[in-house]
C-alpha positions in Angstrom: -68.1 306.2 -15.4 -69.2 309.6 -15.9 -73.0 310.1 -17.0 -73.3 313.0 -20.5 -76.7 312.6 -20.5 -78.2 315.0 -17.7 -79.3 312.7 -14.5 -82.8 313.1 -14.1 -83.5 315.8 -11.2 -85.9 313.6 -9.1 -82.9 311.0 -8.7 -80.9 314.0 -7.2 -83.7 315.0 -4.8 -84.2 311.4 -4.0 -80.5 310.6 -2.7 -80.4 314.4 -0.9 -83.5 313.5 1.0 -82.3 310.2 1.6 -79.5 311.6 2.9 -80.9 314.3 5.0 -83.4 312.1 6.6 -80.5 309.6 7.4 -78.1 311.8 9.4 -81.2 313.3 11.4 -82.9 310.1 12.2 -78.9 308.6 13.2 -78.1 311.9 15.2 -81.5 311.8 17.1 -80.7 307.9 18.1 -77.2 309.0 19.0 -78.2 311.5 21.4 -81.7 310.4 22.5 -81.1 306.8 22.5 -83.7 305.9 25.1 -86.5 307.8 23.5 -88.2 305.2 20.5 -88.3 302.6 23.5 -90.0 305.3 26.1 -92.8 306.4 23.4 -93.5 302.4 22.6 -93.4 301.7 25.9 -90.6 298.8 25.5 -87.8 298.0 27.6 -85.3 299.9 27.8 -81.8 298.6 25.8 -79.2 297.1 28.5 -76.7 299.1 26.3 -77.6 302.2 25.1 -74.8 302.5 23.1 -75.5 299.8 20.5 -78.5 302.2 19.7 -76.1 305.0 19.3 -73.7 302.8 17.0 -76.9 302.4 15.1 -77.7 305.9 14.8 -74.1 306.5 13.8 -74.1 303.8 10.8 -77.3 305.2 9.5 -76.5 308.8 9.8 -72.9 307.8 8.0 -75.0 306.2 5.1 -76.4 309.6 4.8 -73.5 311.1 4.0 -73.1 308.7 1.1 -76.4 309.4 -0.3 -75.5 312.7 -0.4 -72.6 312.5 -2.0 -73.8 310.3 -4.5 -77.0 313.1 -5.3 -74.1 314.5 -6.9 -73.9 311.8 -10.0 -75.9 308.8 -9.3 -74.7 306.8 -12.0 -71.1 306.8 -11.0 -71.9 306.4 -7.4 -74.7 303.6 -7.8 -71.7 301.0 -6.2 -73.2 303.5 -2.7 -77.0 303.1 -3.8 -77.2 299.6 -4.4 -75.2 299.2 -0.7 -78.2 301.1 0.3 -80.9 299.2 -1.1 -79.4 295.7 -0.4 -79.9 297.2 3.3 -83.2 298.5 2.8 -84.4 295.0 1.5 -82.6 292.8 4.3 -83.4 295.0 7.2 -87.1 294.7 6.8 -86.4 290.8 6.3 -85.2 290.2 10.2 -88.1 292.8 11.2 -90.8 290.3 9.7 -89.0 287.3 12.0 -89.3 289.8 14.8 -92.6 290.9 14.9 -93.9 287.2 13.6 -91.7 285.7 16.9 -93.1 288.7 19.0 -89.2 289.6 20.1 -90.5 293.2 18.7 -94.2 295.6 19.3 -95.8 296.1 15.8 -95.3 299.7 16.4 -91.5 299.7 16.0 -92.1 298.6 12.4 -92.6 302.1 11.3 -89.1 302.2 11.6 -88.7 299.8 8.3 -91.7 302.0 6.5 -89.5 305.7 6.9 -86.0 303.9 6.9 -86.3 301.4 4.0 -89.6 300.5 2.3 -90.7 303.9 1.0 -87.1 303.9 -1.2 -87.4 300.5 -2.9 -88.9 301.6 -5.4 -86.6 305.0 -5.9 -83.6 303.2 -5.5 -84.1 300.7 -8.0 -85.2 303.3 -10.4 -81.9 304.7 -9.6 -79.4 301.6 -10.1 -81.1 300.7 -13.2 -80.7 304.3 -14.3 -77.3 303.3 -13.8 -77.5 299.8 -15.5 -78.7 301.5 -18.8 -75.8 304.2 -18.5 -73.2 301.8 -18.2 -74.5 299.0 -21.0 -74.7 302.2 -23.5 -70.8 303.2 -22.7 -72.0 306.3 -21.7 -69.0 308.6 -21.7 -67.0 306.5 -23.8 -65.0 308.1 -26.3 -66.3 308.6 -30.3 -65.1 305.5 -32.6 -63.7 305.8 -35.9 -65.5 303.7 -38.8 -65.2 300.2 -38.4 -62.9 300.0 -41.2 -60.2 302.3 -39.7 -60.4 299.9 -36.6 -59.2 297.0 -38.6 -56.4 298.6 -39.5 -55.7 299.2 -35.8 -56.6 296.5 -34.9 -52.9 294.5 -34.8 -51.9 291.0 -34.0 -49.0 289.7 -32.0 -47.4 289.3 -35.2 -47.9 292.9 -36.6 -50.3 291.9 -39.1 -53.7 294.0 -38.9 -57.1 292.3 -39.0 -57.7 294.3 -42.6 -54.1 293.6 -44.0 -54.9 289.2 -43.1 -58.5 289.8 -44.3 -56.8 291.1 -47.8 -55.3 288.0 -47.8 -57.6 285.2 -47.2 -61.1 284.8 -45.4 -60.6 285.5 -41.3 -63.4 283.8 -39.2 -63.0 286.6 -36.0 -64.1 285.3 -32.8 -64.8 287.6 -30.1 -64.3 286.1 -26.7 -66.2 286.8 -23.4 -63.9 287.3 -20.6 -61.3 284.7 -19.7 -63.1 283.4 -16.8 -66.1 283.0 -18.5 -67.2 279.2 -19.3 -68.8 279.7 -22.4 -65.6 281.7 -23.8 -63.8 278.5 -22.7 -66.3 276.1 -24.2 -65.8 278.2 -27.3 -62.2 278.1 -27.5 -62.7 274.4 -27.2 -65.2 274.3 -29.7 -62.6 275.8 -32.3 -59.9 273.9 -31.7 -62.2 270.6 -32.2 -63.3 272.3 -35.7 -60.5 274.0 -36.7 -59.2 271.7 -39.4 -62.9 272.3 -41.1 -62.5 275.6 -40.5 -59.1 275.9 -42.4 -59.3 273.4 -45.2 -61.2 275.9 -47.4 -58.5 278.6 -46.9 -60.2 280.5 -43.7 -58.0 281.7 -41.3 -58.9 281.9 -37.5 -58.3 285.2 -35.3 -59.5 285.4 -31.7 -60.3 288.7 -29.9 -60.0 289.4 -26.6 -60.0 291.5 -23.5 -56.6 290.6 -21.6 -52.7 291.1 -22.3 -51.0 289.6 -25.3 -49.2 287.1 -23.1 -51.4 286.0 -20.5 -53.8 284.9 -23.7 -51.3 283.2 -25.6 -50.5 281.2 -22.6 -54.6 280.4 -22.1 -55.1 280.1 -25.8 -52.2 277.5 -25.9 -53.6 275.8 -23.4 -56.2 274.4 -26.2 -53.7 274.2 -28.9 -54.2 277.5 -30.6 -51.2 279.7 -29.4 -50.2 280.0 -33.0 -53.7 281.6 -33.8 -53.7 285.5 -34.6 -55.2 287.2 -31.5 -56.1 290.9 -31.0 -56.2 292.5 -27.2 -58.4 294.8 -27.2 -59.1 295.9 -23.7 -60.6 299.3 -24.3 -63.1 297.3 -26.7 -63.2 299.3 -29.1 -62.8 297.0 -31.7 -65.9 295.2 -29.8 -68.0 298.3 -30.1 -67.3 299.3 -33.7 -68.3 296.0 -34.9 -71.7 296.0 -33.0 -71.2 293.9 -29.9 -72.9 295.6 -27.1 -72.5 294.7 -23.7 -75.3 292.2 -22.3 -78.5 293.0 -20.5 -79.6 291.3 -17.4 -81.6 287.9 -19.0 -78.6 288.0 -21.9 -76.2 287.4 -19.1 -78.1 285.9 -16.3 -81.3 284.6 -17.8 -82.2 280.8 -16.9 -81.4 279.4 -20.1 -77.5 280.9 -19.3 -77.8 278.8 -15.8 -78.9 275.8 -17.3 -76.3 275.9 -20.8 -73.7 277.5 -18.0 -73.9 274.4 -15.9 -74.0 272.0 -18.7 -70.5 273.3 -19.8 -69.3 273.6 -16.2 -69.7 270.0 -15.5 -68.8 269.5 -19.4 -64.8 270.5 -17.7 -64.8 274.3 -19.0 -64.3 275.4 -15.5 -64.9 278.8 -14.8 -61.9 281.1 -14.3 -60.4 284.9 -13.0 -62.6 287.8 -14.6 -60.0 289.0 -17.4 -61.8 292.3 -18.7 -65.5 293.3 -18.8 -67.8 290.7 -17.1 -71.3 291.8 -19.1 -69.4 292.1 -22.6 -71.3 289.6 -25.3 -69.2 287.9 -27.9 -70.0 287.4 -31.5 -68.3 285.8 -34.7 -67.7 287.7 -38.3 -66.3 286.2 -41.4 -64.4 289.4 -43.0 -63.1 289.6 -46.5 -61.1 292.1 -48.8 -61.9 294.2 -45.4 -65.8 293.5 -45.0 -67.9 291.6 -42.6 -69.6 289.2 -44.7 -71.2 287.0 -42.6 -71.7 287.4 -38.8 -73.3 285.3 -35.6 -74.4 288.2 -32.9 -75.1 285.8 -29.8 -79.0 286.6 -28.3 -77.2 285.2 -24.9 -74.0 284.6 -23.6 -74.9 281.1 -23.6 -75.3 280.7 -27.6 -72.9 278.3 -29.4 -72.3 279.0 -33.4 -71.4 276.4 -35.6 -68.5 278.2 -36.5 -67.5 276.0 -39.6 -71.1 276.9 -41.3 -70.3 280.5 -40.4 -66.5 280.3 -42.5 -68.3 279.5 -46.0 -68.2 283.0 -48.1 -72.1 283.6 -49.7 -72.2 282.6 -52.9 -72.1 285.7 -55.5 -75.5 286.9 -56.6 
């Protein structure tokens, strides 16, 4: 993922001193391993060298701080490493110091080496968050009408050319794996004769391969409905489905409808294309979205045979 909006410069400075202060603290435990325990006036280690080992992990994790100053969006996968760190390490230093194993004084350690860059880092990774929900880097899209045309079925048909036709209720799909797009998929096949007897017509959209979905589509008897891969989402995108923030995603009302439809038998599966896309349903016509359901959560569950009546002409 490569940021176009200019990184702000403090996030830069941040990971450089971060990783500047990491190699010299790691070097000066690598080559004066006794000295922290001489100036607390604690026992010296019976093995100097797993000090050292630690003085050569931290001064290693300065390298990667450095190198991801360089673009901290596309590195974050080396921040948030860094932070997880940061918040566990000072976690076995409060056991320490509340058991006594450790002098109060070699908790200053925690302030210089983790606590002062909570804060920092997490300003960083969600820096990085909001870059990659906003496809940051992604390439322009053309209207959303020239993406229907594109937009082709297993049979050759485009989405506009079957819309032309007759009404096509268009369900975008979470990811494979996902419960609620299985829950969904079992939804419509329950309702599809409601959703067909007024002349609508089903499509499914999706993120994997043509022939991995028709074998998981079949598996809820509709391998015979049109599907469109779109793994590049751009179909997604020029319609308006965004990909999910945190609470959309994760909130507790996703846990709670999640493990309803869990233990309902929609079992979850293998991540098949982007985990944090969000799904949404659209009733097109003559090439037009005329109705549509954009879900708040990933956990939201249209009635999809309200959403296949056409409004009423004004």
């Amino acid at each position: 993922m490569k940021s176009q909006s200019p990184t702000p410069r403090w996030m830069r400075h941040t990971l450089l001193a971060a990783g500047i202060y990491n190699v010299l603290w790691g070097a000066f435990a690598v080559l004066f391993p006794s000295a922290i325990f001489q100036w607390l006036d604690m026992p010296q280690p019976n093995y100097p060298q797993f000090w050292q080992c630690i003085g050569m992990i931290v001064g290693v994790y300065g390298l990667g701080y450095a190198i991801a100053a360089f673009d901290p969006a596309r590195h974050w996968p080396i921040v948030l490493v860094g932070f997880l760190g940061k918040v566990f390490g000072p976690l076995g230093m409060v056991k320490a110091l509340w058991t006594g194993e450790l002098p109060w004084g070699f908790a200053l350690n925690c302030v210089t080496n983790d606590l002062i860059w909570w804060i920092p880092f997490a300003l960083i990774l969600k820096y990085a968050w909001d870059q990659f929900q906003q496809d940051t880097g992604a390439a322009p899209l053309p209207d959303l009408a020239t993406l229907l045309k594109e937009a082709q079925t297993a049979q050759g048909s485009s989405l506009n050319q079957l819309s032309m036709q007759q009404p096509m209720l268009v369900v975008f799909l979470r990811h494979a794996g996902c419960t609620f797009c299985r829950e969904a998929l079992a939804d419509l096949s329950a309702r599809r004769t409601d959703i067909e007897k007024n002349g609508t017509r089903l499509a499914l959209v999706h993120m994997g391969t043509a022939s991995d979905f028709a074998k998981f589509a079949g598996s809820y008897g509709l391998a015979d409905v049109a599907a469109i891969s779109d793994p590049e989402r751009r179909l997604y995108r020029g319609i308006g489905l965004q990909r999910g923030k945190l609470l959309q995603l994760l909130g507790w009302e996703v846990w709670l409808r999640g493990a309803k439809a869990f233990f309902s038998g929609h079992r979850v599966g293998t991540l098949v294309g982007d985990g944090t896309q969000m799904p949404g349903t659209f009733l097109l016509h003559q090439g037009h979205v005329v109705r549509s359901y954009i879900h708040k959560t990933a956990a939201d569950r249209p009635d999809y045979v309200d959403l296949c009546q056409l409004p009423s002409a004004s």
